[in-house]
SEKOLDO-855712 format. One line per field, with one value per atom (N, C-alpha, C): residue number from 1; residue in one letter; atom name; x, y, z. Coordinates in nm, 2 decimals. Layout:
BEGIN
seq [NUM/...]
type [A/...]
atom [CA/...]
u [X/...]
v [Y/...]
w [Z/...]
This chain:
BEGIN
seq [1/1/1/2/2/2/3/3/3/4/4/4/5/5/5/6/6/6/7/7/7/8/8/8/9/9/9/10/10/10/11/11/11/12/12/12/13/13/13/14/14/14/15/15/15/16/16/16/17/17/17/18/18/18/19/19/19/20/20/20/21/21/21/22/22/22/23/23/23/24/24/24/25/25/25/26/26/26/27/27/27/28/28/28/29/29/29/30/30/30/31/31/31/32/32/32/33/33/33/34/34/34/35/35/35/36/36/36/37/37/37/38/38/38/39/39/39/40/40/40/41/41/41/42/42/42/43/43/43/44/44/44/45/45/45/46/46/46/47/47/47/48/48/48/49/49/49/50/50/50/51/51/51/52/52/52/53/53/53/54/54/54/55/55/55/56/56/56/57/57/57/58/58/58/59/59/59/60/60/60/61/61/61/62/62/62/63/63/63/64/64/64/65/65/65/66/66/66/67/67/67/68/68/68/69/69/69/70/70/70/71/71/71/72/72/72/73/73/73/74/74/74/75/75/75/76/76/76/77/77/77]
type [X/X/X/X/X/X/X/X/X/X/X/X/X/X/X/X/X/X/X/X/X/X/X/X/X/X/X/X/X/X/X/X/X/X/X/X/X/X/X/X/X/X/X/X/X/X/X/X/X/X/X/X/X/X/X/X/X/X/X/X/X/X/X/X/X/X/X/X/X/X/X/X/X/X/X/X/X/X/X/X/X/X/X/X/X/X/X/X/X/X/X/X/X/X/X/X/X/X/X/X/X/X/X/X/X/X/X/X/X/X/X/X/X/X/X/X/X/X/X/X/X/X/X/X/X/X/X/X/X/X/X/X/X/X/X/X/X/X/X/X/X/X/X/X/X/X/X/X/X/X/X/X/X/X/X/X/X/X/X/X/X/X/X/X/X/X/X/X/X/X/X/X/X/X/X/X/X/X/X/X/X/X/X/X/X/X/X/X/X/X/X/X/X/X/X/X/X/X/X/X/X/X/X/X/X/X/X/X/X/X/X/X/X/X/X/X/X/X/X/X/X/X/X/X/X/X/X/X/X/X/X]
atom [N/CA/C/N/CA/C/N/CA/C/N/CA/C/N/CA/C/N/CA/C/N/CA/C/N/CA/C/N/CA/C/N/CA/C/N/CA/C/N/CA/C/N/CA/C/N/CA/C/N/CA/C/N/CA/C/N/CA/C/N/CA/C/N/CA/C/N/CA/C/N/CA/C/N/CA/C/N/CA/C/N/CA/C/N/CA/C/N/CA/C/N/CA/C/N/CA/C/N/CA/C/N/CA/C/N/CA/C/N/CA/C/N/CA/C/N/CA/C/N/CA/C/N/CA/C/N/CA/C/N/CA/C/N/CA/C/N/CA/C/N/CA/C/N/CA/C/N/CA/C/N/CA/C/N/CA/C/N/CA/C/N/CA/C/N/CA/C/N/CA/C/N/CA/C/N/CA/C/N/CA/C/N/CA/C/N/CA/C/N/CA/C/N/CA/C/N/CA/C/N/CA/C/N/CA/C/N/CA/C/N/CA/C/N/CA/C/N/CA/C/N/CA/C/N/CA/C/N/CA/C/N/CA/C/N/CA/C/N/CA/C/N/CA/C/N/CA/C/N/CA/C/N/CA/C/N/CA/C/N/CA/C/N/CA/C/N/CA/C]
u [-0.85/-0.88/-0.81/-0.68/-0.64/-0.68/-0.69/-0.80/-0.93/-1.02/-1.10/-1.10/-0.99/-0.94/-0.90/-0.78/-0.79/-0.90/-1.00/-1.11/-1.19/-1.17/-1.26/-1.19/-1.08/-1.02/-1.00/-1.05/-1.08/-0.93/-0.88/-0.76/-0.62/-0.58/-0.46/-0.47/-0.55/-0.47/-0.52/-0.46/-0.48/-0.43/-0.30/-0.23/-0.33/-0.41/-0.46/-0.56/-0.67/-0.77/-0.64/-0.53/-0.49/-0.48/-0.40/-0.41/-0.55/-0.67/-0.76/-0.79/-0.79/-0.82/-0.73/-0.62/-0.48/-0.55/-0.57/-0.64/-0.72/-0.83/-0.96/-0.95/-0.86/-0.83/-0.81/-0.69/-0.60/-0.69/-0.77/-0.86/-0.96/-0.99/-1.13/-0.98/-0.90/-0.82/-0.80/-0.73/-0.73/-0.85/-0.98/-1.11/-1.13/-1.05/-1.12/-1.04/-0.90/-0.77/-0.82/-0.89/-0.94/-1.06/-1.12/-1.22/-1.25/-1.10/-1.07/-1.03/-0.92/-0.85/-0.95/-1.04/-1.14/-1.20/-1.26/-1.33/-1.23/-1.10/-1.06/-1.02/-0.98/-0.96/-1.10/-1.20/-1.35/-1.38/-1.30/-1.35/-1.31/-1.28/-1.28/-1.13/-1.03/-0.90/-0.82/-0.76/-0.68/-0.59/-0.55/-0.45/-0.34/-0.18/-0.07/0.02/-0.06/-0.03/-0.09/-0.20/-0.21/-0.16/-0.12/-0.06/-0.13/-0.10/-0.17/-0.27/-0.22/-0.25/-0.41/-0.38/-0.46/-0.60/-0.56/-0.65/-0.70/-0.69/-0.73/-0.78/-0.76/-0.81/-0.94/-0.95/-1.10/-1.21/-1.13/-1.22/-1.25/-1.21/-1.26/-1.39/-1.34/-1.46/-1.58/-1.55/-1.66/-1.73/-1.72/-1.72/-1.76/-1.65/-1.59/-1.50/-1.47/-1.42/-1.46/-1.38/-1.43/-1.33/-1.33/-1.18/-1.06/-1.13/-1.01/-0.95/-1.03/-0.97/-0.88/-0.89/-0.85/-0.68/-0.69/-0.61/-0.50/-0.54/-0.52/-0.42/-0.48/-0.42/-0.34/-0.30/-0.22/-0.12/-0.10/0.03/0.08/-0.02/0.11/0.13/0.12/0.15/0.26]
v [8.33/8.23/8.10/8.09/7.99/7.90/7.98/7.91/7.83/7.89/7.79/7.72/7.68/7.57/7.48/7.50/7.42/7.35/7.44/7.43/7.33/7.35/7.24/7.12/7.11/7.00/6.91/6.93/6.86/6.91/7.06/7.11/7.01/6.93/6.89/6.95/7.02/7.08/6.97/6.99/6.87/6.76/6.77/6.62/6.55/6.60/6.54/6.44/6.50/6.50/6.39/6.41/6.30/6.19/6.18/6.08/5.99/6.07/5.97/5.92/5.94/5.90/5.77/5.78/5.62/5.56/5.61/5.53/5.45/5.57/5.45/5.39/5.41/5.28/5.22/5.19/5.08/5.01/5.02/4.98/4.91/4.98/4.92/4.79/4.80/4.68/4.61/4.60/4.49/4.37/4.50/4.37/4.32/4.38/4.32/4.18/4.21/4.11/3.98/4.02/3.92/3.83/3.90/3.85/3.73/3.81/3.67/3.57/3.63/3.50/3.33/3.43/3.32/3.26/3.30/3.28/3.15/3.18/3.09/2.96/3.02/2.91/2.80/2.84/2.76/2.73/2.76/2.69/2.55/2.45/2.34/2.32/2.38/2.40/2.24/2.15/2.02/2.10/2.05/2.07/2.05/2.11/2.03/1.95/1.94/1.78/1.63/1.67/1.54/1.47/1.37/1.32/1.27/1.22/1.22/1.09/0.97/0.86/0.86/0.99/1.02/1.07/1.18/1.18/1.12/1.02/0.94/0.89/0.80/0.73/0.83/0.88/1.01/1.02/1.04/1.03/0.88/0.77/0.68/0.63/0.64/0.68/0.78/0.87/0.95/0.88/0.76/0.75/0.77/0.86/0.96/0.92/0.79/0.71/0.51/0.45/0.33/0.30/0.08/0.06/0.04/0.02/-0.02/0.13/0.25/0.37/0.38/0.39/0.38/0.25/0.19/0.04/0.16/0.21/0.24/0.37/0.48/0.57/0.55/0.48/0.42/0.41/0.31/0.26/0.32/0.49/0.59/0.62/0.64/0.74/0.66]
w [-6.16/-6.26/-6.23/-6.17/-6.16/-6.08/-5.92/-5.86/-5.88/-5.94/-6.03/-6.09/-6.18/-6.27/-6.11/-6.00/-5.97/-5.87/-5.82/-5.75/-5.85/-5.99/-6.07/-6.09/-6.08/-6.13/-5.97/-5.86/-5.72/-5.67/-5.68/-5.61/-5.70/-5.77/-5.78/-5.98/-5.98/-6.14/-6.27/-6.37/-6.49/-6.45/-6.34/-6.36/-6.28/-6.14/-6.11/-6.23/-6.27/-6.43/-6.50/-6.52/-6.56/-6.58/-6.38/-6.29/-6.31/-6.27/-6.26/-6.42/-6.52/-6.65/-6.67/-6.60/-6.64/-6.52/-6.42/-6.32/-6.34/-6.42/-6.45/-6.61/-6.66/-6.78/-6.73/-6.64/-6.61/-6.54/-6.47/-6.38/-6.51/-6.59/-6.71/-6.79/-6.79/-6.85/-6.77/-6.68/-6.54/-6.55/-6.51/-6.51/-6.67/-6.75/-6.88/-6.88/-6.82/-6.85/-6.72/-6.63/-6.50/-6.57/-6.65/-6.74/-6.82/-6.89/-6.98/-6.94/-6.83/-6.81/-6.74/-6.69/-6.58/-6.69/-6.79/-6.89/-6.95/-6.97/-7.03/-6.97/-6.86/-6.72/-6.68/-6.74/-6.70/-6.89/-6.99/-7.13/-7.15/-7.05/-7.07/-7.13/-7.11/-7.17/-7.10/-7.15/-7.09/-7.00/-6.90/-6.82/-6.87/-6.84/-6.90/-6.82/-6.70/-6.61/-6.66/-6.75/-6.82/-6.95/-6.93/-7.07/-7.18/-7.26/-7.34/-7.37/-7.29/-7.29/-7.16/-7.05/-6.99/-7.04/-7.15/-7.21/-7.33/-7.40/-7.51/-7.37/-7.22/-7.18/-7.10/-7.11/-7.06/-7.17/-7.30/-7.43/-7.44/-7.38/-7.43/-7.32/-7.19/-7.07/-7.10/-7.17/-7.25/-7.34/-7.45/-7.50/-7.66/-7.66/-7.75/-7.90/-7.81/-7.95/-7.92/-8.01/-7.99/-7.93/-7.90/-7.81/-7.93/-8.04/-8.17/-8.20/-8.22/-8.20/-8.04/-7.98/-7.83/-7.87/-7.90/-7.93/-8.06/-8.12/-8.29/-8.23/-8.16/-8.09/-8.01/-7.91/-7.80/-7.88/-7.97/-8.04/-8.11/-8.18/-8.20/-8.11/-8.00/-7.86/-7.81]
């Protein structure tokens, strides 16, 4: 009987059956965690090399705002 059990379980027993079960989660989290991250890395997220005057000046090249907004923002910044 034992034989069988290990004959079913691919010769290494339950820990084997284990083994592969943390295997293939960790493996189903990994690509979930690869997933996101790409996902978020391509959502349009600002870099934090740019300052902030860089970006009011990109939203104003967009034009995204006006130059008296552009003028109005600067001089809090």
């Amino acid at each position: 009987m034992f034989g069988r059990c290990l004959q079913y379980f691919g010769g290494f027993g339950m820990g084997g059956m284990m083994f592969m079960w943390i295997f293939w989660i960790a493996l189903i989290i990994l690509v979930i965690y690869l997933a996101t991250r790409l996902l978020n890395d391509r959502s349009g997220k600002v870099s934090t090399d740019e300052s902030a005057l860089d970006i009011l000046k990109k939203e104003l090249a967009k034009g995204n705002i006006t130059e008296e907004e552009f003028d109005r923002k600067k001089k809090l910044l």
